[in-house]
N, CA, C and O atoms as a GROMACS GRO file, in nm:
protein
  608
    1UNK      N    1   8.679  15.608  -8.008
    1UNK     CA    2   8.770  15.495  -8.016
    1UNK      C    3   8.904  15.538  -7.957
    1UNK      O    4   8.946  15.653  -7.973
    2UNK      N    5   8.976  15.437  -7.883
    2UNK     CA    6   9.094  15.478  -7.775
    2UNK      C    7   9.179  15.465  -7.923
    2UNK      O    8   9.160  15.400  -8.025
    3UNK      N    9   9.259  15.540  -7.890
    3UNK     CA   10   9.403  15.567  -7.984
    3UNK      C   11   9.461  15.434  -7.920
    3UNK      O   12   9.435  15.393  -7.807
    4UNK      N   13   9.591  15.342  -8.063
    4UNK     CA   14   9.623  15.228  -7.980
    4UNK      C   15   9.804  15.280  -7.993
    4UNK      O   16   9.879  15.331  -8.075
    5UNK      N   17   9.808  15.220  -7.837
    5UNK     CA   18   9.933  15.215  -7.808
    5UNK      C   19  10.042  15.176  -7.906
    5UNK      O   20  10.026  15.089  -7.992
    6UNK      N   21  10.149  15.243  -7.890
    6UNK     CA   22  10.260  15.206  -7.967
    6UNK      C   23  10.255  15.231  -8.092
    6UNK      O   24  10.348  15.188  -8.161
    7UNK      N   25  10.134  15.314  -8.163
    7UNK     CA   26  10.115  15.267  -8.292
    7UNK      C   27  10.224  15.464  -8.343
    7UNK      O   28  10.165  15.572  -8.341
    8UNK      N   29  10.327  15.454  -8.367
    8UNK     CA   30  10.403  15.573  -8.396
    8UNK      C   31  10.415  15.605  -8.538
    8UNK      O   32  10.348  15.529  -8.609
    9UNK      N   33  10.473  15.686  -8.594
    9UNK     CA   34  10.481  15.736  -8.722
    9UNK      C   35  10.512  15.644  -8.834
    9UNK      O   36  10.462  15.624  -8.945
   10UNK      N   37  10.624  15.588  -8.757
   10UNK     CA   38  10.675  15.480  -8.896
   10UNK      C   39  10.560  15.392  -8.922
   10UNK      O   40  10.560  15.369  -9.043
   11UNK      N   41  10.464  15.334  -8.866
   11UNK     CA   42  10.391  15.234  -8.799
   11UNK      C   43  10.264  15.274  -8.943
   11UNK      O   44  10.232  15.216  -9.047
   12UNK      N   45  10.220  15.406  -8.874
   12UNK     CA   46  10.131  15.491  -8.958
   12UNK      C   47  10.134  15.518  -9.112
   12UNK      O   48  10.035  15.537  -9.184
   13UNK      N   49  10.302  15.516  -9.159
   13UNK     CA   50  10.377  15.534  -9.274
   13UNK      C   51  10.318  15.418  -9.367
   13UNK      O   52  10.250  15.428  -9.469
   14UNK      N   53  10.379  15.275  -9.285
   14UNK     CA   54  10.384  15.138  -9.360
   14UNK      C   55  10.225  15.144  -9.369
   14UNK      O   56  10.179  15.098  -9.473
   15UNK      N   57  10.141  15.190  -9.283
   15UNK     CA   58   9.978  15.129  -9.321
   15UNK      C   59   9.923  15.247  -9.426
   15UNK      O   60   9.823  15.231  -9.496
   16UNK      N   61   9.993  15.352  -9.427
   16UNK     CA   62   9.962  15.428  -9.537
   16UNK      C   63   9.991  15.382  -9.718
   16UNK      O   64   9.936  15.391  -9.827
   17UNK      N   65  10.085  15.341  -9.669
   17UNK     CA   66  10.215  15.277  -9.786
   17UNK      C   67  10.056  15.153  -9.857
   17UNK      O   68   9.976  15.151  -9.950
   18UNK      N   69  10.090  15.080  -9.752
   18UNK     CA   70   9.952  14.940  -9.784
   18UNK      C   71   9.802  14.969  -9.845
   18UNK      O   72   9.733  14.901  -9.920
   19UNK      N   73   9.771  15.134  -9.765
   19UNK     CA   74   9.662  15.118  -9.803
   19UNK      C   75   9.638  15.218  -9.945
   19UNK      O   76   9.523  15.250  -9.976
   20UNK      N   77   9.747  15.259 -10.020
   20UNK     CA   78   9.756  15.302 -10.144
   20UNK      C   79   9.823  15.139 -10.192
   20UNK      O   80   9.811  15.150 -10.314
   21UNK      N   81   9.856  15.063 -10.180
   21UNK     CA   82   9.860  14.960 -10.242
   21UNK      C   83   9.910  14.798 -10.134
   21UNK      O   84  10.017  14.761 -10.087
   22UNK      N   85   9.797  14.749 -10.130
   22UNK     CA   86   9.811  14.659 -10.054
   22UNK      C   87   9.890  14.501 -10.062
   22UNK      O   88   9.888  14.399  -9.992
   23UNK      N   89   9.978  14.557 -10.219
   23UNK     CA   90  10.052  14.444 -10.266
   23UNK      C   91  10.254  14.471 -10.257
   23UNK      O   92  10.356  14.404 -10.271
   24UNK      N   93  10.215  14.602 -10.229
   24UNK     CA   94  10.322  14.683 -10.249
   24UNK      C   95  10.434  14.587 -10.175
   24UNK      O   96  10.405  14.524 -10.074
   25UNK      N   97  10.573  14.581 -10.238
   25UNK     CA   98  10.680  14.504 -10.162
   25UNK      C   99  10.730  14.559 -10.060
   25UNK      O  100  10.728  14.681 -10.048
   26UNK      N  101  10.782  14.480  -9.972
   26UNK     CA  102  10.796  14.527  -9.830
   26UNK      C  103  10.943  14.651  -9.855
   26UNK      O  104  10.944  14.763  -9.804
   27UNK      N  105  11.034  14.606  -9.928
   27UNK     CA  106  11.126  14.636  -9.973
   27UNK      C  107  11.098  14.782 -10.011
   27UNK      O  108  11.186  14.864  -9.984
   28UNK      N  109  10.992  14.820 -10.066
   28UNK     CA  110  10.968  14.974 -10.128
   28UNK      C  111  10.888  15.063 -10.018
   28UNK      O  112  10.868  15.184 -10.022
   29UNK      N  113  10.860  14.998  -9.949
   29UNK     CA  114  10.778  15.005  -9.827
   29UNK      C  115  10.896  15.103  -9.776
   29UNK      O  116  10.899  15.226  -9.768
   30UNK      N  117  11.016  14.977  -9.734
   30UNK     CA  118  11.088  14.985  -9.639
   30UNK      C  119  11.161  15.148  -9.724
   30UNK      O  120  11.172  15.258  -9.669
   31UNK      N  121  11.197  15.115  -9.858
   31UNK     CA  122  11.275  15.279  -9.896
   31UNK      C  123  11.195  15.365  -9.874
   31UNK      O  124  11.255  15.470  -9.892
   32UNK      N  125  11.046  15.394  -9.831
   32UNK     CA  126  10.948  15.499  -9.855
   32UNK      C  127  10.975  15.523  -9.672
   32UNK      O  128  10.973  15.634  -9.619
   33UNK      N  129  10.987  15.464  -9.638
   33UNK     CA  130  10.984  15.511  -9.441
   33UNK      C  131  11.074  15.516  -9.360
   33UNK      O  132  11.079  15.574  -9.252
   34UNK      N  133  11.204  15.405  -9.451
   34UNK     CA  134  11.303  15.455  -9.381
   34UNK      C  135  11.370  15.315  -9.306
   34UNK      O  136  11.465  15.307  -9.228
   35UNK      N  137  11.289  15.217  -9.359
   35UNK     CA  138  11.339  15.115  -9.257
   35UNK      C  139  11.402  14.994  -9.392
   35UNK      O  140  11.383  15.012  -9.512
   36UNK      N  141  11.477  14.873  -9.333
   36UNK     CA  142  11.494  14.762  -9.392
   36UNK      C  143  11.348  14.690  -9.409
   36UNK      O  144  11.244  14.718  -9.350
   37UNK      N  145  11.378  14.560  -9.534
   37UNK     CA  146  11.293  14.501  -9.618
   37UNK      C  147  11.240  14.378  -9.461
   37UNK      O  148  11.123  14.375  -9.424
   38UNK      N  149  11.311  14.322  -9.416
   38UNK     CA  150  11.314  14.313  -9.294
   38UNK      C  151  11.233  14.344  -9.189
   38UNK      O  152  11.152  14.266  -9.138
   39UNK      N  153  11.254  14.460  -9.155
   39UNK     CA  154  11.196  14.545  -9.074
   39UNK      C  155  11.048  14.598  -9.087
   39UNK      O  156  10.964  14.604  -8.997
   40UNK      N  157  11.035  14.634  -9.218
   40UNK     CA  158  10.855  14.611  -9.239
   40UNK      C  159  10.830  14.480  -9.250
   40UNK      O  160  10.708  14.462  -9.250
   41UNK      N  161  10.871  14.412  -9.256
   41UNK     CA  162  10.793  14.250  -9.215
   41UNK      C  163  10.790  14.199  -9.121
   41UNK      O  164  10.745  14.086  -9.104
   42UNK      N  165  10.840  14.271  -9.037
   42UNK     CA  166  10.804  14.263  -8.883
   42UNK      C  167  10.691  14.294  -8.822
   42UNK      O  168  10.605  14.224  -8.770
   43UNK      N  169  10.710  14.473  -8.843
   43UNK     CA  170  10.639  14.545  -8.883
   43UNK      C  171  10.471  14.535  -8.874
   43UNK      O  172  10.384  14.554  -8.788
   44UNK      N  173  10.479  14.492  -9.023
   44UNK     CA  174  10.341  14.440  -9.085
   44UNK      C  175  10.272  14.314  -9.029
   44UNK      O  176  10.151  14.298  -9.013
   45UNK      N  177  10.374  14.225  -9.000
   45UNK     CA  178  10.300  14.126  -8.906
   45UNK      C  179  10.255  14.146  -8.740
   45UNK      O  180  10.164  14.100  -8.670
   46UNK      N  181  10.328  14.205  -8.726
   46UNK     CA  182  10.279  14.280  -8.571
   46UNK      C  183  10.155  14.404  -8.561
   46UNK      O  184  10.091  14.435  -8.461
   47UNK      N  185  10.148  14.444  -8.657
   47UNK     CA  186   9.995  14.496  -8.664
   47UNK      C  187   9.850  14.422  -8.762
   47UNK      O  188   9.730  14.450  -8.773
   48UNK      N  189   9.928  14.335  -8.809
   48UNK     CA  190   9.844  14.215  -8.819
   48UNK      C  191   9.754  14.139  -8.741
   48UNK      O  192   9.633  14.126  -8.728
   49UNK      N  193   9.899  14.077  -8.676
   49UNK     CA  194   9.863  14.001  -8.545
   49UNK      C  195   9.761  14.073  -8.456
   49UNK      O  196   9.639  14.056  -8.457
   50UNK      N  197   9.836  14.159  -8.377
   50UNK     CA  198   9.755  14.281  -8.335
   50UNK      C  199   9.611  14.342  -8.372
   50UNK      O  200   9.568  14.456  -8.356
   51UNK      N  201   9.565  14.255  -8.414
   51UNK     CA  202   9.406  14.307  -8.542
   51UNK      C  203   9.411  14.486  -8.523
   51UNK      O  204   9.315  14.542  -8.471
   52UNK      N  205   9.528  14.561  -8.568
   52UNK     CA  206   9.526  14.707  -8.563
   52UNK      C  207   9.497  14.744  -8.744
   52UNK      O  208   9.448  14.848  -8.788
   53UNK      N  209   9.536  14.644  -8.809
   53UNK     CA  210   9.473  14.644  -8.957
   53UNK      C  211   9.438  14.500  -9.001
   53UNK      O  212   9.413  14.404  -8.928
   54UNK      N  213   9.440  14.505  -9.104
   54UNK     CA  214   9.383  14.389  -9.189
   54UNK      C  215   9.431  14.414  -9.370
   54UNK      O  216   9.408  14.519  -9.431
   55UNK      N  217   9.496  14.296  -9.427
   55UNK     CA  218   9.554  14.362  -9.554
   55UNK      C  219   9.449  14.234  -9.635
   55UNK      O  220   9.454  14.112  -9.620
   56UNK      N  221   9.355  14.316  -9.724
   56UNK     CA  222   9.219  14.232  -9.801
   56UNK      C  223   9.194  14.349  -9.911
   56UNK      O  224   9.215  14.470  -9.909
   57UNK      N  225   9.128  14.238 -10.027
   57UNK     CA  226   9.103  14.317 -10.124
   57UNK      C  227   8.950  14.333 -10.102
   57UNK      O  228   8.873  14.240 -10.077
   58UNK      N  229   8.914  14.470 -10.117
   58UNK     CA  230   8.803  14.566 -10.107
   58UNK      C  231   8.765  14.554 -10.300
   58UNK      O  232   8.827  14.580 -10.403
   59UNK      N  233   8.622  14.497 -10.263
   59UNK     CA  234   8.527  14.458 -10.405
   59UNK      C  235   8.416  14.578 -10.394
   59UNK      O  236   8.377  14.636 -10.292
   60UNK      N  237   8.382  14.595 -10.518
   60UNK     CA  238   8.243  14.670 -10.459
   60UNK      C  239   8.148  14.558 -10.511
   60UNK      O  240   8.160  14.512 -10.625
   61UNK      N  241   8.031  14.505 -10.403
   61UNK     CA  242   7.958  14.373 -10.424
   61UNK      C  243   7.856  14.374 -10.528
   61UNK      O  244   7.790  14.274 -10.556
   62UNK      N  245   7.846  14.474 -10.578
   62UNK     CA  246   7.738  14.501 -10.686
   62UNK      C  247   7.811  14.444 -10.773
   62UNK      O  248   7.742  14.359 -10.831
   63UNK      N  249   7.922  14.448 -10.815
   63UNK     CA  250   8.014  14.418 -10.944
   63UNK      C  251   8.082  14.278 -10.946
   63UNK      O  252   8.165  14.237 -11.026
   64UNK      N  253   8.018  14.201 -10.818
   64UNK     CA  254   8.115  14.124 -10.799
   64UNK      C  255   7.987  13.965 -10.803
   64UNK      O  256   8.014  13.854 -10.758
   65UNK      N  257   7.854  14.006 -10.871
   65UNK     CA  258   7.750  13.920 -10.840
   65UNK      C  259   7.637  13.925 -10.718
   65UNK      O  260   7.540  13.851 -10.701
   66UNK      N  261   7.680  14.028 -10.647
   66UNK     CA  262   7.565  14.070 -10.542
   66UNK      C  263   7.513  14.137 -10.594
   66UNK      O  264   7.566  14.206 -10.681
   67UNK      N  265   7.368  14.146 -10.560
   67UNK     CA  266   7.245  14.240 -10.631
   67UNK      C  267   7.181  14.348 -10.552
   67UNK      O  268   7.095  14.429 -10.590
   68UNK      N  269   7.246  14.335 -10.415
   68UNK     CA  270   7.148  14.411 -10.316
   68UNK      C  271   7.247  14.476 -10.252
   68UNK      O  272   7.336  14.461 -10.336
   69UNK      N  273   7.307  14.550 -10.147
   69UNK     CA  274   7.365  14.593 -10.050
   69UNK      C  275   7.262  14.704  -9.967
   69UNK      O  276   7.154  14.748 -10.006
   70UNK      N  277   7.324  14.728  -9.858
   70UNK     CA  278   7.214  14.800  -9.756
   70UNK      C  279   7.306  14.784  -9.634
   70UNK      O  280   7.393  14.708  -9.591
   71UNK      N  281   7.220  14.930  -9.589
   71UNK     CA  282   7.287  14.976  -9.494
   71UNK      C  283   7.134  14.982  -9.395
   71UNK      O  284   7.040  15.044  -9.446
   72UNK      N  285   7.113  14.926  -9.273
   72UNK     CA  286   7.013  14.906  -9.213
   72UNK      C  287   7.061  14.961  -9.077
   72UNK      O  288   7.142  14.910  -9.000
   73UNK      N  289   6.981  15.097  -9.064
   73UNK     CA  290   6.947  15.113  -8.905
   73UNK      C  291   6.858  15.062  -8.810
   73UNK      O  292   6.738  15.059  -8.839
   74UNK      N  293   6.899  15.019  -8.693
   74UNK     CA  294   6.858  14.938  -8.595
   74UNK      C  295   6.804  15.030  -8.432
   74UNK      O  296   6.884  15.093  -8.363
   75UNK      N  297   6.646  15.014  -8.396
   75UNK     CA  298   6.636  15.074  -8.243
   75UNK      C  299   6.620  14.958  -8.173
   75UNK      O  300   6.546  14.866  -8.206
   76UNK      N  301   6.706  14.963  -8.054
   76UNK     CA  302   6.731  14.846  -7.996
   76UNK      C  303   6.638  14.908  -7.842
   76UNK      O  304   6.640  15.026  -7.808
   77UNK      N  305   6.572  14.811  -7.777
   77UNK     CA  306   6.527  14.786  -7.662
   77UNK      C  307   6.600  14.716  -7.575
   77UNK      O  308   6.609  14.595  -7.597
   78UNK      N  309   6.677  14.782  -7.440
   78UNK     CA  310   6.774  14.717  -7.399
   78UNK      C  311   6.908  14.692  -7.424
   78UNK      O  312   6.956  14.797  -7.467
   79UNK      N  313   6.993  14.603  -7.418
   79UNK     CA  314   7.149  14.582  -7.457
   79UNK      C  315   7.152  14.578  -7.606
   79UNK      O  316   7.090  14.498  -7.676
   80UNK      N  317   7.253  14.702  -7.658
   80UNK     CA  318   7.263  14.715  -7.738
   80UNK      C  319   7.382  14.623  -7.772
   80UNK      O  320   7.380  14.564  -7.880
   81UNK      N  321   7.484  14.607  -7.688
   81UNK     CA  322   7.600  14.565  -7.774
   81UNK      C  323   7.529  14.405  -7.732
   81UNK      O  324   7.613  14.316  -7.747
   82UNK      N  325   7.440  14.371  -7.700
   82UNK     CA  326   7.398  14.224  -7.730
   82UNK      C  327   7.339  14.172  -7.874
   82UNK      O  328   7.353  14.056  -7.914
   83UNK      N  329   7.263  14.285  -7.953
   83UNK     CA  330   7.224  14.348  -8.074
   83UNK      C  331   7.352  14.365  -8.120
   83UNK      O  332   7.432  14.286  -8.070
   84UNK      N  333   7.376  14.406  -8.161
   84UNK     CA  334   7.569  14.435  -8.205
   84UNK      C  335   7.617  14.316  -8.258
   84UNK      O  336   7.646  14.275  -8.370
   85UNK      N  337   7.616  14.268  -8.136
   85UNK     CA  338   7.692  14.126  -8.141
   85UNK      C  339   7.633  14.020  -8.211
   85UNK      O  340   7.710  13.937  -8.261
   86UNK      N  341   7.476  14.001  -8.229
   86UNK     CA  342   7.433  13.922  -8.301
   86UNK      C  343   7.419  13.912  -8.472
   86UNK      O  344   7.428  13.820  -8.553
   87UNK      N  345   7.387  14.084  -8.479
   87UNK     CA  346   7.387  14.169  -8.563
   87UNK      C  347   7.533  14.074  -8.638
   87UNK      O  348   7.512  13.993  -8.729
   88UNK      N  349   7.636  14.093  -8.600
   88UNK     CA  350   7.747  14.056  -8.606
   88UNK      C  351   7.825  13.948  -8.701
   88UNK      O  352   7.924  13.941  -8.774
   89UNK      N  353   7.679  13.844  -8.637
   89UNK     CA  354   7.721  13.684  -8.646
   89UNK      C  355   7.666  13.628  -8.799
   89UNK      O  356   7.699  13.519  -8.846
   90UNK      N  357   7.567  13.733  -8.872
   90UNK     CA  358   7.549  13.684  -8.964
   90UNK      C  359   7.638  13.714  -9.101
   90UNK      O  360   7.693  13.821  -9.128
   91UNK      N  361   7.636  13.595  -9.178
   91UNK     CA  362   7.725  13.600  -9.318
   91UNK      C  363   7.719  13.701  -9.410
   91UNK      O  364   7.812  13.732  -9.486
   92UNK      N  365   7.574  13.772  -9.404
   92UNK     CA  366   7.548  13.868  -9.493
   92UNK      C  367   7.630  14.066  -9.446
   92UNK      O  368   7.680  14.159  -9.509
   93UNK      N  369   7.596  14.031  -9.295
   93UNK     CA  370   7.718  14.148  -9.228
   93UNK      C  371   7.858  14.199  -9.230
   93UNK      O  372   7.960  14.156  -9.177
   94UNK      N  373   7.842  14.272  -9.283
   94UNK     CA  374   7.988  14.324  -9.361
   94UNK      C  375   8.061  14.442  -9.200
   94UNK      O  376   8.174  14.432  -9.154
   95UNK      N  377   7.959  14.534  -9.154
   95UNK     CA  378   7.981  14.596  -9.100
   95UNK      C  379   7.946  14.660  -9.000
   95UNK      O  380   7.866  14.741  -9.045
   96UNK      N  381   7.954  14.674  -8.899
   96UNK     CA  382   7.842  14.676  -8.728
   96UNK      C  383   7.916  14.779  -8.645
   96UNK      O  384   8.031  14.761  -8.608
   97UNK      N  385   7.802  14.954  -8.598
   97UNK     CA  386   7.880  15.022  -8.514
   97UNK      C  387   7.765  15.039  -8.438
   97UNK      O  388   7.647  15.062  -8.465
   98UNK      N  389   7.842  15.018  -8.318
   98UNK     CA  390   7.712  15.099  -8.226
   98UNK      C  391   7.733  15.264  -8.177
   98UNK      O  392   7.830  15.322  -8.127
   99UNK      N  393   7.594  15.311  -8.217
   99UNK     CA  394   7.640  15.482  -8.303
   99UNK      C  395   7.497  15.586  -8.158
   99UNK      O  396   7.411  15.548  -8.079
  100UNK      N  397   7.540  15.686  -8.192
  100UNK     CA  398   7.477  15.759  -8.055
  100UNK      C  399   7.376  15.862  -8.203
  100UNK      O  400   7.436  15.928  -8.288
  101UNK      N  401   7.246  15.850  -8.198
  101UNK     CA  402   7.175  15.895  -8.249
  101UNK      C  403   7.045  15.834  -8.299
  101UNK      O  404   6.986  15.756  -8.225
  102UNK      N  405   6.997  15.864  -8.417
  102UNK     CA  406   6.842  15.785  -8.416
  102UNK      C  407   6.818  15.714  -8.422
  102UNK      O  408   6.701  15.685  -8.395
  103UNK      N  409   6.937  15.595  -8.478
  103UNK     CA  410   6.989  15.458  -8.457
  103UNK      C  411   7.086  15.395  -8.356
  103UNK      O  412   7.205  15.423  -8.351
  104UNK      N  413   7.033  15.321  -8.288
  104UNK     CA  414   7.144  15.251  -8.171
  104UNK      C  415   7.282  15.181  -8.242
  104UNK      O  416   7.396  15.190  -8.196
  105UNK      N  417   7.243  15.111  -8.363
  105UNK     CA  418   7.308  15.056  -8.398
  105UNK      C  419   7.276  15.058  -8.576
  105UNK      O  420   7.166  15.057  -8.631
  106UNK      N  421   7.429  15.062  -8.647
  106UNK     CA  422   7.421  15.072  -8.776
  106UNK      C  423   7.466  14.933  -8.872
  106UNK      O  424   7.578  14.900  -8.832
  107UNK      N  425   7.434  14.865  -8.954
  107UNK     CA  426   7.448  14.736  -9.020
  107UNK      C  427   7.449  14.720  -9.154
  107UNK      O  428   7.348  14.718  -9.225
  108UNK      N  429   7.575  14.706  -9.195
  108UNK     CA  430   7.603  14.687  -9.368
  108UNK      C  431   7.579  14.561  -9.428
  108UNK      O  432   7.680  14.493  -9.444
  109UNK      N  433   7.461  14.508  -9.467
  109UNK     CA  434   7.472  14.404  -9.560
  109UNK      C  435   7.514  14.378  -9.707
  109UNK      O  436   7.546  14.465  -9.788
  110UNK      N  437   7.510  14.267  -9.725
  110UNK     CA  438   7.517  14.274  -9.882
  110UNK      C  439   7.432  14.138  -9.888
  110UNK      O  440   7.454  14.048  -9.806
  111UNK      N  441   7.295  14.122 -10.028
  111UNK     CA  442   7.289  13.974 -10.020
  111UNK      C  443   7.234  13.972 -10.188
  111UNK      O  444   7.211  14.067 -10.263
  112UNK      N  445   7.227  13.838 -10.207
  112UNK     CA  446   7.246  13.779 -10.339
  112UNK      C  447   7.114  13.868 -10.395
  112UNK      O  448   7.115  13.893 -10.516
  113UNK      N  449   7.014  13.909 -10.324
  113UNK     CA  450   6.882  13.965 -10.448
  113UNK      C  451   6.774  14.017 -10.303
  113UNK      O  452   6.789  14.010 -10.181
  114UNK      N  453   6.687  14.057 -10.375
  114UNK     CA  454   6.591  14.130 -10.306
  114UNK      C  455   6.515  14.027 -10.189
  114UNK      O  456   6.474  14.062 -10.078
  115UNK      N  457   6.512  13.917 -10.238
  115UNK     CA  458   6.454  13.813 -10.154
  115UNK      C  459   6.480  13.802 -10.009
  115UNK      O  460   6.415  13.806  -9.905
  116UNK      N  461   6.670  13.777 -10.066
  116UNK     CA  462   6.724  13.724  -9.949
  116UNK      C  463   6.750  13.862  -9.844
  116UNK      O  464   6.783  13.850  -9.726
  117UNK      N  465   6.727  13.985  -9.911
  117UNK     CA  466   6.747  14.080  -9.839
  117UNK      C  467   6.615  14.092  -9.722
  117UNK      O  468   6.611  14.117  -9.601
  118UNK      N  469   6.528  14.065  -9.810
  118UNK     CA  470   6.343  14.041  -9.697
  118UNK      C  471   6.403  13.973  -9.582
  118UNK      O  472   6.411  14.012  -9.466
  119UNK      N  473   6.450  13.841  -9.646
  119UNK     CA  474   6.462  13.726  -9.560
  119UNK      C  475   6.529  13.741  -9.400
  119UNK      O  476   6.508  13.682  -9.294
  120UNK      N  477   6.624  13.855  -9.447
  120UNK     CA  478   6.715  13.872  -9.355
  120UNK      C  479   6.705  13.992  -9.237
  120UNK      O  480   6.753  14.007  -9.125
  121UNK      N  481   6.581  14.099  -9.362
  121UNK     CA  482   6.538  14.206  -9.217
  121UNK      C  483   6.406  14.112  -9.159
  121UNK      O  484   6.420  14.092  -9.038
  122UNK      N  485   6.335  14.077  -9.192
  122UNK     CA  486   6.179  13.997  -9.148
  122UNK      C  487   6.188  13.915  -9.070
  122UNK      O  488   6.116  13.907  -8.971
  123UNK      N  489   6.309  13.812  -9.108
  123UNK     CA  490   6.275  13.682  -9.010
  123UNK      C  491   6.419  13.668  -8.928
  123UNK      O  492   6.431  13.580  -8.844
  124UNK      N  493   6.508  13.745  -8.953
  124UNK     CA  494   6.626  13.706  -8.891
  124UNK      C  495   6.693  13.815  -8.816
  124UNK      O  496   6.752  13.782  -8.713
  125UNK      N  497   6.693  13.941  -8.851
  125UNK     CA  498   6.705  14.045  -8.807
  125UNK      C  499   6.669  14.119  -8.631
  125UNK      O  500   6.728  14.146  -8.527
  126UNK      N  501   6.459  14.125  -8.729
  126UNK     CA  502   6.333  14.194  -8.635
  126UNK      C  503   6.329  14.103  -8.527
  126UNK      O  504   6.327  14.133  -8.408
  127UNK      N  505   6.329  13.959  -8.592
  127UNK     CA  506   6.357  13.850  -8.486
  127UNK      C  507   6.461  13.866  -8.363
  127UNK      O  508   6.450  13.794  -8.263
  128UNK      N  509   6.541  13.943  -8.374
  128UNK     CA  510   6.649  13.933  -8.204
  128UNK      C  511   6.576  14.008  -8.154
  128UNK      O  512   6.505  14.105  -8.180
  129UNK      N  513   6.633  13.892  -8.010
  129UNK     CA  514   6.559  13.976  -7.888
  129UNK      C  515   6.587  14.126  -7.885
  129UNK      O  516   6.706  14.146  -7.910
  130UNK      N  517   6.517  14.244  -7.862
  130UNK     CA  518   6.567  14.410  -7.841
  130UNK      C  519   6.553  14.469  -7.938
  130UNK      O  520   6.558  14.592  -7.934
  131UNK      N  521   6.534  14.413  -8.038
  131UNK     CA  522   6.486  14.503  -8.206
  131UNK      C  523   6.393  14.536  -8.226
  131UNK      O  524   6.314  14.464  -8.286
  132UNK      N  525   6.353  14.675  -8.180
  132UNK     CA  526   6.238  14.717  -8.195
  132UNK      C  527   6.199  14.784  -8.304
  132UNK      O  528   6.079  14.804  -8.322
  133UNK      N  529   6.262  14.816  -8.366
  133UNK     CA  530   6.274  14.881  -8.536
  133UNK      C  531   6.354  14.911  -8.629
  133UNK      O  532   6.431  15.001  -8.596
  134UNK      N  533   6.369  14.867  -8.743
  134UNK     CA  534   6.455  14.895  -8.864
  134UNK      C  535   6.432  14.918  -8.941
  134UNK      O  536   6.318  14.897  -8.982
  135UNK      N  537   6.541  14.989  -9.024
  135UNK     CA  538   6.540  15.081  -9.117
  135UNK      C  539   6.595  15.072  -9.225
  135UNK      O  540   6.709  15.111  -9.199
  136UNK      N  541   6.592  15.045  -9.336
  136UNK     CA  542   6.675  14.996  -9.461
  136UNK      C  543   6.701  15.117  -9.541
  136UNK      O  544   6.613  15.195  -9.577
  137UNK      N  545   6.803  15.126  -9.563
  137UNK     CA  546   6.864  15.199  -9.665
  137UNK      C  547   6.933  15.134  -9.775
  137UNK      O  548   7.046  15.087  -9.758
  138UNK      N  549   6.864  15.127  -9.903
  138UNK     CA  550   6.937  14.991 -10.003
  138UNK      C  551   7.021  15.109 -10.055
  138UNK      O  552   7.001  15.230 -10.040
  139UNK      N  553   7.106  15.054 -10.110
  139UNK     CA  554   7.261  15.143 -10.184
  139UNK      C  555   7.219  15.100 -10.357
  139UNK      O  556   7.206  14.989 -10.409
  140UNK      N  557   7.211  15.179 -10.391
  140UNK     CA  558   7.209  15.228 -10.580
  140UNK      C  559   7.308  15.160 -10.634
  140UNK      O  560   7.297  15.059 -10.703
  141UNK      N  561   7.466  15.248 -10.583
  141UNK     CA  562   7.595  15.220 -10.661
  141UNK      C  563   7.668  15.292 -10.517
  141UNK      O  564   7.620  15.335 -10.412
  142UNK      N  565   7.818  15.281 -10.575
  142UNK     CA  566   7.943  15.304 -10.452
  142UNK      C  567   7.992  15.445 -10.509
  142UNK      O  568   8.059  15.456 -10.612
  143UNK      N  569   7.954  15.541 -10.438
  143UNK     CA  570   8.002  15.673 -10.486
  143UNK      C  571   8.177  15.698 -10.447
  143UNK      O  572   8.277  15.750 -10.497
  144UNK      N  573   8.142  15.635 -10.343
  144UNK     CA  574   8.300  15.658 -10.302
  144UNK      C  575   8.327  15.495 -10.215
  144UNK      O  576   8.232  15.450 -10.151
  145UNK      N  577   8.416  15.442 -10.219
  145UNK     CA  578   8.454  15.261 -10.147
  145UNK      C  579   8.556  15.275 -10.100
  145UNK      O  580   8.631  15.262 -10.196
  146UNK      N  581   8.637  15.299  -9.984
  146UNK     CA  582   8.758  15.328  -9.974
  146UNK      C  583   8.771  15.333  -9.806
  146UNK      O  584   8.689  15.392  -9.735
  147UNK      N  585   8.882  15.265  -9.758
  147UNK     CA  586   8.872  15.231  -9.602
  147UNK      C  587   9.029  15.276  -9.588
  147UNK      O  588   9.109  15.184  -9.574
  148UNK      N  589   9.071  15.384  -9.590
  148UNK     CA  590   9.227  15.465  -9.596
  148UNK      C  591   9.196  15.577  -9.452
  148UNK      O  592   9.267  15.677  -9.451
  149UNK      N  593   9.110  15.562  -9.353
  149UNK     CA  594   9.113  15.574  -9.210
  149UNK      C  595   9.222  15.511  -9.132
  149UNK      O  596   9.270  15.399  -9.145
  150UNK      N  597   9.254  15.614  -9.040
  150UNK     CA  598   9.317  15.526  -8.905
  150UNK      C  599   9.432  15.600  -8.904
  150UNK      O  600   9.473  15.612  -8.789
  151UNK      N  601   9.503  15.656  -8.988
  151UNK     CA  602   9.611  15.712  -8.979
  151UNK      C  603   9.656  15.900  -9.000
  151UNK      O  604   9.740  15.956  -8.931
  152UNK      N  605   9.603  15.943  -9.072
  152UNK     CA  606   9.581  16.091  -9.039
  152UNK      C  607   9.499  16.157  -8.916
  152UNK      O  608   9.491  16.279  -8.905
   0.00000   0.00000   0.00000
């Protein structure tokens, strides 16, 4: 992944700041890095805008009324990031990389019960064009849940 432009220390600071607490006032923000209350709300909306973060509360879906989650590897025949992309489009997809190893492509679901989890590798999944095999990995529990990447 390309390093993104412009993104400098202070920048790195405020998304650190957020991602130990994503409610945190801009104001304490601003005493922790150095800048005005102001100034991280600039800030924060310009890497907003920018889709360089995203400020959302992180559930773990087991706890939250989902019964299933899974992590499904994908061998794709042909265009992968066409797979990717479809991979992509469904509601149950939380998360989509296209990865260099025994899987072309990797896919985080979550869905209401075992059913809808069938439903979704069998008929909706295997179904795109280039999917030549998948792999389910269902998740137990969340040993560790935590998306505090991007900045060290």
């Amino acid at each position: 992944m390309a390093k993104t432009p412009g993104l400098d220390d202070v920048s790195k600071a405020i998304i650190e700041q957020l991602q130990e607490d994503g409610r945190r006032p801009y104001g304490t923000i601003g005493k922790a890095v150095g800048l005005s209350e102001a100034a991280v709300r600039q800030r924060v909306a310009r890497l907003t805008d920018s889709g360089v973060m995203q400020i959302v509360a992180v559930t773990d879906p087991l706890k939250v009324g989902f019964s299933r989650a899974a992590m499904i590897g994908v061998e794709v025949d042909g265009d992968i990031e066409k797979v990717a992309s479809a991979l992509s489009e469904f509601d149950e997809t939380d998360y989509v990389v296209i990865t260099a190893g025994s899987f072309d492509v990797l896919c985080e679901v979550v869905c209401d019960d075992d059913d809808s989890l069938l439903e979704l590798i069998n008929r909706r999944i295997r179904a795109l064009p280039g999917v030549r095999r998948t792999e389910t990995f269902m998740y137990l529990t969340f040993a560790k849940h935590v998306y505090t990447y991007g900045t060290r």
